[in-house]
C-alpha positions as a Python dict, from the first residue, in 0.01 Angstrom:
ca = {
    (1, 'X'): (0, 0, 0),
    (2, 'X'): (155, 325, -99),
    (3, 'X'): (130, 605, 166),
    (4, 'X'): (206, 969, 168),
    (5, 'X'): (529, 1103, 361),
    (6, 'X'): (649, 1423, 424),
    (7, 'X'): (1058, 1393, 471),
    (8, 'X'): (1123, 1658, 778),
    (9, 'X'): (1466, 1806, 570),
    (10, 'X'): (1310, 1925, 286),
    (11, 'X'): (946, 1986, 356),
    (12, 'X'): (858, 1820, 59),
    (13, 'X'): (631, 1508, 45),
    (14, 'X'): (674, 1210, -171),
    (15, 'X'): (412, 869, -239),
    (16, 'X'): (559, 498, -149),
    (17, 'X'): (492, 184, -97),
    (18, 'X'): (874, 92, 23),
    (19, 'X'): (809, 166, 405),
    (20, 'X'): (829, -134, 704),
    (21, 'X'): (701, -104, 1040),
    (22, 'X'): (1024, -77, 1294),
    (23, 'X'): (831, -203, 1544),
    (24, 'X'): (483, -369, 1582),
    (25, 'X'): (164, -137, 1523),
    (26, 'X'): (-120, -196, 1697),
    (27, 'X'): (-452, -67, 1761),
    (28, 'X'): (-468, 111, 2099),
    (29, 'X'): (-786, 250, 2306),
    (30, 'X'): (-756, 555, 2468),
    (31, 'X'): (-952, 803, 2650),
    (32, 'X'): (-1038, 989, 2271),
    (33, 'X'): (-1114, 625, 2111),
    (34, 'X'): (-906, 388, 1914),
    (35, 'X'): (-585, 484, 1748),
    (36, 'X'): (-258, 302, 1585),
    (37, 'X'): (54, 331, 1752),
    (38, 'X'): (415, 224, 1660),
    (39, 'X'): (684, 341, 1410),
    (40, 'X'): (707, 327, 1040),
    (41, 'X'): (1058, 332, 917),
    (42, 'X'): (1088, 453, 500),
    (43, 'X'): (1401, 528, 309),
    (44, 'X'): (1379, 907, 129),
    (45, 'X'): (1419, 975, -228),
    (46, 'X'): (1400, 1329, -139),
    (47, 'X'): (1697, 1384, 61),
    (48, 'X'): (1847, 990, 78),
    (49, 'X'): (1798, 958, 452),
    (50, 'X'): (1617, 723, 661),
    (51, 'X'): (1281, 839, 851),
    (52, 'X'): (1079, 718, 1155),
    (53, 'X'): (717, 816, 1117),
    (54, 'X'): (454, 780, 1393),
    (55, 'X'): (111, 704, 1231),
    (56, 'X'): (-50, 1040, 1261),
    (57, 'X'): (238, 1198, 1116),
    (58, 'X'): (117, 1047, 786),
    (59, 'X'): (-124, 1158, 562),
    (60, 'X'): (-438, 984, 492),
    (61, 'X'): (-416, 854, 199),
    (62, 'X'): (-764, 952, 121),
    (63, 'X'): (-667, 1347, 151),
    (64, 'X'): (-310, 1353, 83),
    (65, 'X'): (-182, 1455, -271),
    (66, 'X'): (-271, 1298, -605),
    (67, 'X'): (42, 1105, -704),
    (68, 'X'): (239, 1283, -974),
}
């Protein structure tokens, strides 16, 4: 599944479907409801370093950018 990323050294966000979980996400319940937790790790073509990504640092795929 391709998701959107934004890389945090060039402000600039880029599609892919390369990324890996670092460690396991789950579903957690907190006071506000359900929510994922964990890491996503993803290599970036924008600036060739690699990122750690919470889950609600990602764009929804459903509102992020059309691919380009």
């Amino acid at each position: 599944m391709e998701l959107y990323f934004t890389c945090p050294v060039k402000n600039q966000g880029f599609w892919t479907a390369a990324w890996r979980s670092k460690d396991r996400l789950q579903v957690v319940e907190d006071g506000a409801g359900r929510r994922l937790a964990g890491l996503v790790e993803v290599d970036c073509p924008l600036c060739g370093r690699r990122h750690d990504f919470r889950p609600e640092e990602i764009a929804c795929p459903l509102t992020a950018p059309e691919k380009g």
